[in-house]
NUFI-576368 format. One record per residue (C-alpha): residue number from 1; residue in three letters; x, y, z. Coordinates in nm, 3 decimals. Layout:
<atoms>
<atom pos="NUM" code="ALA" px="X" py="Y" pz="Z"/>
...
</atoms>
This chain:
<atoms>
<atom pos="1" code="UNK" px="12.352" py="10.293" pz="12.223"/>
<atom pos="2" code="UNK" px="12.381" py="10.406" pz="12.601"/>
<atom pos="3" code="UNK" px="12.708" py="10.146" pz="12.671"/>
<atom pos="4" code="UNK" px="13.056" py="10.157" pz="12.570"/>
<atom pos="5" code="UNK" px="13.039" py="9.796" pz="12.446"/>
<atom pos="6" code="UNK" px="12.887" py="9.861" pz="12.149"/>
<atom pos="7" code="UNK" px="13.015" py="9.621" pz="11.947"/>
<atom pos="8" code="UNK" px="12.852" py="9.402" pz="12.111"/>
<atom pos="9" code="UNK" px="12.534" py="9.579" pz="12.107"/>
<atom pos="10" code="UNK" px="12.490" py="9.665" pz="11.756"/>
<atom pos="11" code="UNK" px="12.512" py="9.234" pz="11.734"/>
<atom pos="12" code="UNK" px="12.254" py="9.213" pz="11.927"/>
<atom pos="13" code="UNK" px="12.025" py="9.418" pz="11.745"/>
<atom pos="14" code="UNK" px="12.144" py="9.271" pz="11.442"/>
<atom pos="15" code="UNK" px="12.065" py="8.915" pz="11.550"/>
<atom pos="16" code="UNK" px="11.739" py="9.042" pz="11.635"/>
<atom pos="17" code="UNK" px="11.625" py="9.165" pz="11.297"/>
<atom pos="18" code="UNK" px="11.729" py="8.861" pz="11.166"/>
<atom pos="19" code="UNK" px="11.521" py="8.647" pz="11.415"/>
<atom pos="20" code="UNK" px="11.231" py="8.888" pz="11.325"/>
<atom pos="21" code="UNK" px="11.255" py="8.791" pz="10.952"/>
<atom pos="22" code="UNK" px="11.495" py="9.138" pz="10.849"/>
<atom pos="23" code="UNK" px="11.177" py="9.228" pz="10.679"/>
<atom pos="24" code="UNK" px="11.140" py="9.656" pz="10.866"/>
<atom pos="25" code="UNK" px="11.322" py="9.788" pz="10.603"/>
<atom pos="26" code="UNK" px="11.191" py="10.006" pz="10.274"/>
<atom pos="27" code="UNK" px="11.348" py="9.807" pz="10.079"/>
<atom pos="28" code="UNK" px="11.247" py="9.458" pz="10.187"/>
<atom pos="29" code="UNK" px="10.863" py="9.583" pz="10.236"/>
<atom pos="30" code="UNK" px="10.865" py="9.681" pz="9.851"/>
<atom pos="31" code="UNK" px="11.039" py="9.647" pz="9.548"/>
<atom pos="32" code="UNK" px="10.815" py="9.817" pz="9.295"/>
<atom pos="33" code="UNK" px="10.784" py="10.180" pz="9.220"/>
<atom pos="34" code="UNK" px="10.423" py="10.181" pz="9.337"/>
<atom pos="35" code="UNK" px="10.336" py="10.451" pz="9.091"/>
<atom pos="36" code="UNK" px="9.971" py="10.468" pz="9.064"/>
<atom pos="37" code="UNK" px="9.638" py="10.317" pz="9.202"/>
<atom pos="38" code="UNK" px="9.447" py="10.033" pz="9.057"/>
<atom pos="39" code="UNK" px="9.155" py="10.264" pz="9.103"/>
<atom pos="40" code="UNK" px="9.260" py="10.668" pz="9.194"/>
<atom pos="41" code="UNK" px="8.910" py="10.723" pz="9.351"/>
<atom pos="42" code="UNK" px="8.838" py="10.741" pz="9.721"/>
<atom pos="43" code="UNK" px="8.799" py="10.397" pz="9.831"/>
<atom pos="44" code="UNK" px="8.949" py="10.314" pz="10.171"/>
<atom pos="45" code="UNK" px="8.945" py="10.022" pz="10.386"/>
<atom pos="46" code="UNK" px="8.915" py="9.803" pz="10.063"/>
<atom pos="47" code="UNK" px="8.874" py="9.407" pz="10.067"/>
<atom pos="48" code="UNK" px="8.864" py="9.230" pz="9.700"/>
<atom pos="49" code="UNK" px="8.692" py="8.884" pz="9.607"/>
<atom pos="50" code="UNK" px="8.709" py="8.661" pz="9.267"/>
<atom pos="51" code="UNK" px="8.379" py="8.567" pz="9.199"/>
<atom pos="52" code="UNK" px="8.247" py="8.459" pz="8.807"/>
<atom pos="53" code="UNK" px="8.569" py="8.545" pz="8.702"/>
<atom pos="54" code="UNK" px="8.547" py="8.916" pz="8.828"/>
<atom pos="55" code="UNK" px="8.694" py="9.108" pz="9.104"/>
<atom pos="56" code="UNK" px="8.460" py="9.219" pz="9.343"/>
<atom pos="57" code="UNK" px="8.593" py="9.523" pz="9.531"/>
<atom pos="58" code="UNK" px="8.424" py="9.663" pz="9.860"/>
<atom pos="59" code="UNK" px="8.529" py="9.955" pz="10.070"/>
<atom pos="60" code="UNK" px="8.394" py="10.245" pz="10.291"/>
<atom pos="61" code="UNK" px="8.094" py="10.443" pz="10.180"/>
<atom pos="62" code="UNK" px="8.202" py="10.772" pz="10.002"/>
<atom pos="63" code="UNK" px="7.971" py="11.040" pz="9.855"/>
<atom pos="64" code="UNK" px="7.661" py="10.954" pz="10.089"/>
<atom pos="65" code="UNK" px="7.696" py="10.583" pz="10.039"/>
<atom pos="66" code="UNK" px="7.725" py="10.332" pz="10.318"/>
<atom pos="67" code="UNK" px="7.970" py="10.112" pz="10.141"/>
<atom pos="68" code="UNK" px="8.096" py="10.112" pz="9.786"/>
<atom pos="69" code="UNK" px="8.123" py="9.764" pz="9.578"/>
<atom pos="70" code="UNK" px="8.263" py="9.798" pz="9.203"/>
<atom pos="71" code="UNK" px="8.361" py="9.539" pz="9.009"/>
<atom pos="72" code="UNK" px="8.640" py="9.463" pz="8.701"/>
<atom pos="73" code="UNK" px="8.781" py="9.181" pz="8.475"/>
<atom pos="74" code="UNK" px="9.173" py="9.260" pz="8.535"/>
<atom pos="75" code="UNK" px="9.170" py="9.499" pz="8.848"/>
<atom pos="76" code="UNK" px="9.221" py="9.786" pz="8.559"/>
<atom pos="77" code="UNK" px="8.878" py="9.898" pz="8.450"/>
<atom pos="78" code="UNK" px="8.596" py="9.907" pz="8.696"/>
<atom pos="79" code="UNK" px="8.263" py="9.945" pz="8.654"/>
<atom pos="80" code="UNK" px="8.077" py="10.281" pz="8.853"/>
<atom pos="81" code="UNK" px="8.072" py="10.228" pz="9.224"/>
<atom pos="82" code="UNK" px="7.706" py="10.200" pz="9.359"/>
<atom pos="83" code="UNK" px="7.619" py="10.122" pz="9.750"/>
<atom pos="84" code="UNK" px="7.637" py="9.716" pz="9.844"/>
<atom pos="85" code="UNK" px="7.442" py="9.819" pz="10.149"/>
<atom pos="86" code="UNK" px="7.146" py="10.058" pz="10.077"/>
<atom pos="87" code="UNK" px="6.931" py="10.002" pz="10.392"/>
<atom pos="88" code="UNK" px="7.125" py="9.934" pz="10.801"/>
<atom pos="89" code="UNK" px="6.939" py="9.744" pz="11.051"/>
<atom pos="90" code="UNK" px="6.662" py="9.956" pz="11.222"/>
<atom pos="91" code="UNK" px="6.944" py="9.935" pz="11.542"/>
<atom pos="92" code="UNK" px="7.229" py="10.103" pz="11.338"/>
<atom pos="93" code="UNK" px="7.224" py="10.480" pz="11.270"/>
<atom pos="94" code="UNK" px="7.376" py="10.589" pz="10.962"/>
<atom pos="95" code="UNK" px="7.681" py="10.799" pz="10.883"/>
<atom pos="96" code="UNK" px="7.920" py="10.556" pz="11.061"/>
<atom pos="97" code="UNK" px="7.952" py="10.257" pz="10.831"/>
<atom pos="98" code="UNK" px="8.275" py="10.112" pz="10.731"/>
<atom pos="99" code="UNK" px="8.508" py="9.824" pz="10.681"/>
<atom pos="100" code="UNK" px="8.357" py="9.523" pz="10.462"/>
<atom pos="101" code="UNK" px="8.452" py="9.258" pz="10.440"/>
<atom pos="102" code="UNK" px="8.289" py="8.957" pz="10.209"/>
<atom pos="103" code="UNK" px="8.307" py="8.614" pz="10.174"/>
<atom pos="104" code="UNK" px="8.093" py="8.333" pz="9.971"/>
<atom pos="105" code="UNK" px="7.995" py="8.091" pz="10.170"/>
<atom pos="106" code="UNK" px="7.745" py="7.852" pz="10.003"/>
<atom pos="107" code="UNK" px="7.557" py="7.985" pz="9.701"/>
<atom pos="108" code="UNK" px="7.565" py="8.325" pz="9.925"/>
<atom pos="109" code="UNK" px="7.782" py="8.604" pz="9.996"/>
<atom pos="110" code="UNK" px="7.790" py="8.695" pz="10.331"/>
<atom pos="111" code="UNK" px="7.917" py="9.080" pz="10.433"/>
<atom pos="112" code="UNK" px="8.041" py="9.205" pz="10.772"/>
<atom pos="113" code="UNK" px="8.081" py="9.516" pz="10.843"/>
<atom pos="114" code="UNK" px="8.105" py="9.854" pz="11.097"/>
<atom pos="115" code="UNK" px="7.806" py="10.009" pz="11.181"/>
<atom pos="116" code="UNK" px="7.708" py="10.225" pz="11.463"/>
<atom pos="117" code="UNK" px="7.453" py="10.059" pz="11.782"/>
<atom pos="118" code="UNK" px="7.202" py="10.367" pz="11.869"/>
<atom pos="119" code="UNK" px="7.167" py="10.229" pz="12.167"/>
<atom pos="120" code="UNK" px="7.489" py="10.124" pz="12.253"/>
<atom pos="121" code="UNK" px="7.649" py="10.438" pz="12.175"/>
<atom pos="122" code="UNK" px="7.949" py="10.232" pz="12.009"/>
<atom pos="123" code="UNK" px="8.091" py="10.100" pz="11.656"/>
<atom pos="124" code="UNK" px="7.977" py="9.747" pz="11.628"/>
<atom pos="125" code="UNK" px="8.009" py="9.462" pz="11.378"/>
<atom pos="126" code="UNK" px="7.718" py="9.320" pz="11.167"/>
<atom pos="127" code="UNK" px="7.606" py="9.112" pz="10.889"/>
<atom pos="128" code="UNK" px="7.449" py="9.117" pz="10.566"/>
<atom pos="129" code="UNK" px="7.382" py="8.845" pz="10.298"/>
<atom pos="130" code="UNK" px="7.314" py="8.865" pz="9.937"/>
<atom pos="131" code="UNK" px="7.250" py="8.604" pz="9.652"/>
<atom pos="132" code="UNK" px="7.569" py="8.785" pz="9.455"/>
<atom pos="133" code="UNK" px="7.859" py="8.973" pz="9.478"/>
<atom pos="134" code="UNK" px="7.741" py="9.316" pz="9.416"/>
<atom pos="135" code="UNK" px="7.448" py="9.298" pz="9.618"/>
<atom pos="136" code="UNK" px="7.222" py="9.454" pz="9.745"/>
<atom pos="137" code="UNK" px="7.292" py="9.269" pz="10.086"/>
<atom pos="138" code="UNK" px="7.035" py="9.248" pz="10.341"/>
<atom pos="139" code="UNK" px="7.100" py="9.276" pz="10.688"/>
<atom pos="140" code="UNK" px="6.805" py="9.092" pz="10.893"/>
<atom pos="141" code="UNK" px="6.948" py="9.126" pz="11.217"/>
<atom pos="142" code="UNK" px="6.836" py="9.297" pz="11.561"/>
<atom pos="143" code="UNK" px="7.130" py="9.333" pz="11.686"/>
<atom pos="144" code="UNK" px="7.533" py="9.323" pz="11.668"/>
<atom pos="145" code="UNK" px="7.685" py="9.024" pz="11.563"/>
<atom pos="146" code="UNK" px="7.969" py="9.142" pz="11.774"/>
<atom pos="147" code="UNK" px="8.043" py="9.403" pz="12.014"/>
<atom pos="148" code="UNK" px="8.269" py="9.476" pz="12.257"/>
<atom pos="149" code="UNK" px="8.133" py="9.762" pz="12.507"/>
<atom pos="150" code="UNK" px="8.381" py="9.700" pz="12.778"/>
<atom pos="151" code="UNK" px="8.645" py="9.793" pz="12.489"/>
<atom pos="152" code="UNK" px="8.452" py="10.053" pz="12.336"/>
<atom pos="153" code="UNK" px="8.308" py="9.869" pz="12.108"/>
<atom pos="154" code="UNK" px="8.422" py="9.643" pz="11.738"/>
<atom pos="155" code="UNK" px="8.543" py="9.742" pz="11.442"/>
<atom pos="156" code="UNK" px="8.715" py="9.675" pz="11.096"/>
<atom pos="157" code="UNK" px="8.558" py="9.271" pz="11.084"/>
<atom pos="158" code="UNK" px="8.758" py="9.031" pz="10.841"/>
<atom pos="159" code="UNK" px="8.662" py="8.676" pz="10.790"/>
<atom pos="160" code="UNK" px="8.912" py="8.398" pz="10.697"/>
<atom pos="161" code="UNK" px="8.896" py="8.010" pz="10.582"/>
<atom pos="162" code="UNK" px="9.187" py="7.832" pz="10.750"/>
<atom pos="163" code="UNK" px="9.240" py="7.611" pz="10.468"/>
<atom pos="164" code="UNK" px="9.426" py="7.362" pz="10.725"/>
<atom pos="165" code="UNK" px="9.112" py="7.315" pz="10.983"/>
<atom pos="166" code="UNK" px="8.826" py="7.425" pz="10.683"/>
<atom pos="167" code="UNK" px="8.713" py="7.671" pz="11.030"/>
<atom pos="168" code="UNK" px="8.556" py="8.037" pz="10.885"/>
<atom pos="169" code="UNK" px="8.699" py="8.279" pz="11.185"/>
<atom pos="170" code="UNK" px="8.583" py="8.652" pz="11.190"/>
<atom pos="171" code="UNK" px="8.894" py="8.876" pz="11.273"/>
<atom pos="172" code="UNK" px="8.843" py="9.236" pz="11.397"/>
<atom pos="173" code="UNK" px="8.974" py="9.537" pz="11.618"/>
<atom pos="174" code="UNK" px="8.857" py="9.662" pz="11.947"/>
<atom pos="175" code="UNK" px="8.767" py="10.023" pz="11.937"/>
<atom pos="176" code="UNK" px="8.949" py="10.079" pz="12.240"/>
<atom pos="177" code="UNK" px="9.164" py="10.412" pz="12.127"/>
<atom pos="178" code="UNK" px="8.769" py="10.581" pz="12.145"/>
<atom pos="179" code="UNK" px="8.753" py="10.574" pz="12.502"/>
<atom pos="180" code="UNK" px="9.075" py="10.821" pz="12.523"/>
<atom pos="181" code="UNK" px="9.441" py="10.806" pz="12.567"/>
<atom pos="182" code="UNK" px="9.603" py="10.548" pz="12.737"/>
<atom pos="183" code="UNK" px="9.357" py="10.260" pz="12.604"/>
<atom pos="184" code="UNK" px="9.572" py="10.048" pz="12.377"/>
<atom pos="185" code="UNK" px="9.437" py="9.811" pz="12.069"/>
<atom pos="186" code="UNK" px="9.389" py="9.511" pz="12.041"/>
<atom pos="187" code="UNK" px="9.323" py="9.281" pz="11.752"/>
<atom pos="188" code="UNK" px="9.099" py="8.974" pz="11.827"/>
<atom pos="189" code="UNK" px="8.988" py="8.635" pz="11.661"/>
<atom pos="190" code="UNK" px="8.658" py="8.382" pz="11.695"/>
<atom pos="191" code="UNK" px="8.526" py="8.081" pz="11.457"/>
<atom pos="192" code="UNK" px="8.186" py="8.137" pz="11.307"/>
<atom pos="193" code="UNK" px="7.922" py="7.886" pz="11.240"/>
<atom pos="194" code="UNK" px="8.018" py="7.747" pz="10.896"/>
<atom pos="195" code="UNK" px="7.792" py="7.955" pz="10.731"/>
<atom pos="196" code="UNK" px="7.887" py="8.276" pz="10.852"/>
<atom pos="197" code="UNK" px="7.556" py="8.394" pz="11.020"/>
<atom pos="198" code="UNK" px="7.687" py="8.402" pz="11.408"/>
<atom pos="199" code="UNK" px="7.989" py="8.288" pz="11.623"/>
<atom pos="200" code="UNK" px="8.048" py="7.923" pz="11.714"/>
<atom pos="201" code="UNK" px="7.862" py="7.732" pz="12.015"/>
<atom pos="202" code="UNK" px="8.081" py="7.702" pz="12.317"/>
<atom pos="203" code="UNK" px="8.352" py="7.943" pz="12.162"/>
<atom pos="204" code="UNK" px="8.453" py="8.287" pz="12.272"/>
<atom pos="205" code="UNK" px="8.748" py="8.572" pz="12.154"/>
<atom pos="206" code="UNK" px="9.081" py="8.491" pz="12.153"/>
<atom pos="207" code="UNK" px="9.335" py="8.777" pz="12.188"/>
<atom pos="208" code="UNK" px="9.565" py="8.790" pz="11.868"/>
<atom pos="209" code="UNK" px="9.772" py="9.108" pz="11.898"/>
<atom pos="210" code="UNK" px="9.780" py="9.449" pz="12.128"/>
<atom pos="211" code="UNK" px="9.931" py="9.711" pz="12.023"/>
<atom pos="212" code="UNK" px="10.266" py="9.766" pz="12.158"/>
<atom pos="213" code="UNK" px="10.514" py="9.982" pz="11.953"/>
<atom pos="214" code="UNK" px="10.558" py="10.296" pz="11.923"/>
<atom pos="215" code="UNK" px="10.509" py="10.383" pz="11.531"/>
<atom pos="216" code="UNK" px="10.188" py="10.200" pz="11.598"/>
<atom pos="217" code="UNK" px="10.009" py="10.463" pz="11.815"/>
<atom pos="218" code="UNK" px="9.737" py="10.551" pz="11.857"/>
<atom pos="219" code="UNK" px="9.611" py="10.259" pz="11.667"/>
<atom pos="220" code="UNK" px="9.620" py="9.915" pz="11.543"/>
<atom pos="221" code="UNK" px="9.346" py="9.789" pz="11.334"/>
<atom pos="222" code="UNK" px="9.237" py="9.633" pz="10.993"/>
<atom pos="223" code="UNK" px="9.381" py="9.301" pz="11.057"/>
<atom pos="224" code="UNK" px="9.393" py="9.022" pz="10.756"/>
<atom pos="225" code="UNK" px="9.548" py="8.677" pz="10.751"/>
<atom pos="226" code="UNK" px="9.741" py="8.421" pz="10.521"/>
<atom pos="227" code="UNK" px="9.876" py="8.067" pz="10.578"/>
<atom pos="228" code="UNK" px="10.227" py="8.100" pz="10.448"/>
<atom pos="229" code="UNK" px="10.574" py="7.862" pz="10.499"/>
<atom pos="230" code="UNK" px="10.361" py="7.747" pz="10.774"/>
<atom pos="231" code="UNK" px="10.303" py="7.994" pz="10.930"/>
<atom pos="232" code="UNK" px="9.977" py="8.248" pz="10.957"/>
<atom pos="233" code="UNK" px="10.055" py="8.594" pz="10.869"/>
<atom pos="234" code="UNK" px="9.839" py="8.832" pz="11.018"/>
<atom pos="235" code="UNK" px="9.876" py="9.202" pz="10.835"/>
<atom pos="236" code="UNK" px="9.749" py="9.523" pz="11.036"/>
<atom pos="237" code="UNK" px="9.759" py="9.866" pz="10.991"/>
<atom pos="238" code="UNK" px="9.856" py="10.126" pz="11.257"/>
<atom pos="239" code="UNK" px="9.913" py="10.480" pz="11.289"/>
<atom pos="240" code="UNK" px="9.695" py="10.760" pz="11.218"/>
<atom pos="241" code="UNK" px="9.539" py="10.698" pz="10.889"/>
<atom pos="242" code="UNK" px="9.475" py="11.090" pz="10.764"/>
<atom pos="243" code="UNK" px="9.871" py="11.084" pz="10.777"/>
<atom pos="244" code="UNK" px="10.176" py="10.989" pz="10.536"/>
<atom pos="245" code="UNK" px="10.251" py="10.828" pz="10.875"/>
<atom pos="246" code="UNK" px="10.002" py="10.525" pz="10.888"/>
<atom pos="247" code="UNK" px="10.172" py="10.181" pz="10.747"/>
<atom pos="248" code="UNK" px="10.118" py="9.772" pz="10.759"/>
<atom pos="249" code="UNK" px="10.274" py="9.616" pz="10.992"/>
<atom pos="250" code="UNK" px="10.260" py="9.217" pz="11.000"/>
<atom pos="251" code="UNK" px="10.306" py="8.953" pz="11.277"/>
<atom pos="252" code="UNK" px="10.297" py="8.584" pz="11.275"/>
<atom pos="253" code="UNK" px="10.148" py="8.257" pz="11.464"/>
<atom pos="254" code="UNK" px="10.172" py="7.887" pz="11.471"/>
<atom pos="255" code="UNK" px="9.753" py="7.893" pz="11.491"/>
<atom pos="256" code="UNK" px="9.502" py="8.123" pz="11.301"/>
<atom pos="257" code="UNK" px="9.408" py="8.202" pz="11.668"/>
<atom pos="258" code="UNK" px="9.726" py="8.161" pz="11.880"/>
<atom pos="259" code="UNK" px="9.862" py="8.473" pz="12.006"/>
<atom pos="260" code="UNK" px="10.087" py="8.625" pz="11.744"/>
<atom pos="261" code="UNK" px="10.462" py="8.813" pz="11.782"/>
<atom pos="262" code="UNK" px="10.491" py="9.128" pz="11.629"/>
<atom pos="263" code="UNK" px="10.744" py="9.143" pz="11.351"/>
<atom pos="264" code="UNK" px="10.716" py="9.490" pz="11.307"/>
<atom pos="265" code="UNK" px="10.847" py="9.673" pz="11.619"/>
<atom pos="266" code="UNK" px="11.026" py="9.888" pz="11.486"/>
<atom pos="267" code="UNK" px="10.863" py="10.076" pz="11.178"/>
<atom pos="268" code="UNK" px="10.610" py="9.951" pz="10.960"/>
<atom pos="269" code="UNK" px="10.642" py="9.649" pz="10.727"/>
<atom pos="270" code="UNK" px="10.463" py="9.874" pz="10.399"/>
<atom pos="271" code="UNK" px="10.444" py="10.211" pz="10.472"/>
<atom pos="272" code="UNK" px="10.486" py="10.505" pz="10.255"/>
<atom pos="273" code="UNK" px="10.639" py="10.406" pz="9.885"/>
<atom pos="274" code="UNK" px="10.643" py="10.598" pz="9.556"/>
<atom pos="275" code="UNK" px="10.308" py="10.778" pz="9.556"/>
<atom pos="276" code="UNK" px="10.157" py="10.562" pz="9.791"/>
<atom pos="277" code="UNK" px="10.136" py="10.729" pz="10.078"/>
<atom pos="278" code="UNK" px="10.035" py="10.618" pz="10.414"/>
<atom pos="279" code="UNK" px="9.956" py="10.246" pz="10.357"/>
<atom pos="280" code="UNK" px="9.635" py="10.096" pz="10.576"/>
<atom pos="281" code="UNK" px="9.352" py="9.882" pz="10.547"/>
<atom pos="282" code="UNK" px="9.544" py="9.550" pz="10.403"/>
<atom pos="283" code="UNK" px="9.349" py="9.280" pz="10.288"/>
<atom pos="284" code="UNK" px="9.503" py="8.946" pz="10.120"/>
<atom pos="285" code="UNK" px="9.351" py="8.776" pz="9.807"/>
<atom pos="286" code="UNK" px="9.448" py="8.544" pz="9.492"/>
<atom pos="287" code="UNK" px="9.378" py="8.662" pz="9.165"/>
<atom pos="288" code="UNK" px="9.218" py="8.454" pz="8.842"/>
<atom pos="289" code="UNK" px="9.587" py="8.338" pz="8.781"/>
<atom pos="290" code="UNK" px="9.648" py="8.223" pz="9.117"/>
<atom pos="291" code="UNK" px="9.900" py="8.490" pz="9.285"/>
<atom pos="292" code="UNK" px="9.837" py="8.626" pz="9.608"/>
<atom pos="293" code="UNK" px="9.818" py="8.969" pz="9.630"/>
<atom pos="294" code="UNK" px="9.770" py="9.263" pz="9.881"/>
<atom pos="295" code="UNK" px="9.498" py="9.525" pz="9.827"/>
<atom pos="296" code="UNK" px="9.557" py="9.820" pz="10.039"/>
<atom pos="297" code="UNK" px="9.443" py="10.236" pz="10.060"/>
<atom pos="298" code="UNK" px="9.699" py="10.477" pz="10.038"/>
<atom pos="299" code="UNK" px="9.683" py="10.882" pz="9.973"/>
<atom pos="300" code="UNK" px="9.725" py="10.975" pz="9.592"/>
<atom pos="301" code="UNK" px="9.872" py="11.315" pz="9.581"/>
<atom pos="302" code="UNK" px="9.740" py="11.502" pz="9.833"/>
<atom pos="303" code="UNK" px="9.760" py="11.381" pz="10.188"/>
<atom pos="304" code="UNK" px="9.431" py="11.413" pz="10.442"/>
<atom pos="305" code="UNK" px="9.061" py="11.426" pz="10.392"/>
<atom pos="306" code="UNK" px="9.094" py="11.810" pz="10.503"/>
<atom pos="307" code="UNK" px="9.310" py="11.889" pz="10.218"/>
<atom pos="308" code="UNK" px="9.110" py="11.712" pz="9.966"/>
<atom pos="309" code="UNK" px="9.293" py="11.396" pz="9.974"/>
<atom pos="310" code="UNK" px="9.177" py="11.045" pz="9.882"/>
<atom pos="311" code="UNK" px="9.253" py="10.686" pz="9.999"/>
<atom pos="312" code="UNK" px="9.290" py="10.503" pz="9.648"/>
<atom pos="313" code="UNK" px="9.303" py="10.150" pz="9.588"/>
<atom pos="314" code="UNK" px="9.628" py="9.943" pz="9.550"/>
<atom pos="315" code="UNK" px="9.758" py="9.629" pz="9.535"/>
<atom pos="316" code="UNK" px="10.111" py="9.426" pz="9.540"/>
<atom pos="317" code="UNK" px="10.198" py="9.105" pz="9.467"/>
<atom pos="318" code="UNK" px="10.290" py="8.886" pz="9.784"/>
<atom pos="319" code="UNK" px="10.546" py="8.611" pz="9.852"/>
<atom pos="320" code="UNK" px="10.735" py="8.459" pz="10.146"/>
<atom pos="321" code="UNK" px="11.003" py="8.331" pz="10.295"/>
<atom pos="322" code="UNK" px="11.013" py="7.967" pz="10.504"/>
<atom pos="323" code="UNK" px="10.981" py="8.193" pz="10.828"/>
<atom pos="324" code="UNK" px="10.645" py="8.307" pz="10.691"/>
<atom pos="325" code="UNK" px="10.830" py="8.677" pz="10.641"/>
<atom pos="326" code="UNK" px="10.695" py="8.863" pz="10.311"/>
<atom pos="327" code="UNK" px="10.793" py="9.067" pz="10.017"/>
<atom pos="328" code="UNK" px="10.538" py="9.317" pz="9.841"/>
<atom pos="329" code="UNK" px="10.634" py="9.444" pz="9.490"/>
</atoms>
């Protein structure tokens, strides 16, 4: 505190954490040991669906795969991972796929995902559809779905059902940190066409986030959100993700696709706990008894790709307060 008056300051910042929801603490992000994986293998950026009374897990390809999908009757035992996505577009080159994300929408399931344009030179979002969960999905398109080139292209895709307005809206992050230093973040929303295949007539992105604080650098991305106490809750992950440093940061809106205020300013929401370290990739789901949960990556043991470290698969239970402000244990 640069001022002699600092009773007075220390107020200030007190009343401030409370009108932020007093939720950047440890001990308010998480109350459980968070001792070990649902699944210890590497499986980052993960996104989970109930479908036949399974979950249906996707992540990031591993060992030569483009993505991974497994699936499991109590998020315990899983059956082997095998590749959602076996063939890209004839526009994407392989070795840069990431970041599913799956929804049913109809009596199909409809994937989007990170894939690299050839042509484009960028990370761009596409989509894939498949008759069930585990696939194979089949991407038929000849181009991105979305793609941002003035940003550096689009990444990390999400879709959520506002269960207020019944609208499907795609959420994703603007690869703007990959055209160098100084380009900050930013985390954007549009409506689809209600069955997933393409953006909405006469709509265009809406601006949800940028990053702004400094724990956050050089990235914010991943985003996921949740209607709770009225409020939308819009989880993110920031930092640099081969680190114990990365964490989930949240922020809230009156709107799915009103700009949201960043409740996490000053450290991150979930970061590292018990032998989860570096928390990223969040993405929110209810389980067959009804409870919402987050599934998240985090390092297991050893810490960085480089040192023979995996992203594992986690999840916490979620609830919230009337100011939309949540707990993970």
């Amino acid at each position: 505190m640069h001022t002699s008056r600092w009773l007075v300051a220390v107020s200030v910042v007190v009343s401030s954490i409370v009108a932020l929801g007093a939720m950047n603490t440890p001990a308010d992000a998480a109350t459980s040991s968070f001792s070990a994986p649902v699944y210890p293998g590497d499986f980052p950026d993960p996104a989970i669906i109930v479908a036949g009374g399974r979950y249906w897990a996707y992540a990031t390809g591993s060992a030569g795969r483009n993505l991974q999908v497994m699936s499991s009757p109590d998020l315990r035992t899983w059956t082997p991972v095998s590749d959602p996505l076996p063939a890209l577009p004839a526009w994407a080159s392989p070795g840069r796929t990431w970041a599913p994300g799956v929804i049913q929408r109809g009596s199909q399931y409809v994937m989007y995902y990170t894939t690299h344009d050839a042509a484009l030179n960028h990370q761009c979002i596409s989509v894939a559809t498949s008759p069930t969960p585990g696939g194979p999905f089949l991407d038929v398109s000849s181009g991105p779905l979305i793609c941002q080139a003035a940003n550096g292209g689009s990444i990390d895709p999400n879709p959520y059902l506002d269960p207020v307005s019944g609208t499907l809206v795609l959420l994703w992050k603007s690869d703007d940190n990959s055209l160098g230093s100084g380009h900050p973040t930013h985390l954007w929303g549009q409506p689809l066409r209600s069955d997933g295949l393409a953006v909405a007539l006469n709509t265009s992105p809406s601006l949800l986030l940028t990053m702004s604080a400094a724990w956050q650098s050089p990235t914010l991305e991943g985003p996921t959100i949740i209607r709770a106490g009225g409020h939308y809750v819009l989880f993110y992950s920031a930092n640099n993700y081969d680190s114990s440093s990365s964490g989930v940061g949240y922020a809230t809106a009156p709107s799915p696709l009103g700009k949201y205020t960043d409740q996490s300013i000053f450290g991150p929401w979930l970061g590292t706990r018990g032998n989860a370290k570096g928390a990223q990739g969040p993405w929110v789901f209810t389980d067959t008894t009804g409870a919402t949960r987050l599934a998240f990556a985090a390092w297991f043991g050893t810490v960085g790709y480089e040192n023979g470290g995996v992203r594992s698969l986690w999840t916490a239970f979620l609830t919230f307060n009337s100011r939309g402000a949540p707990s993970a244990r």
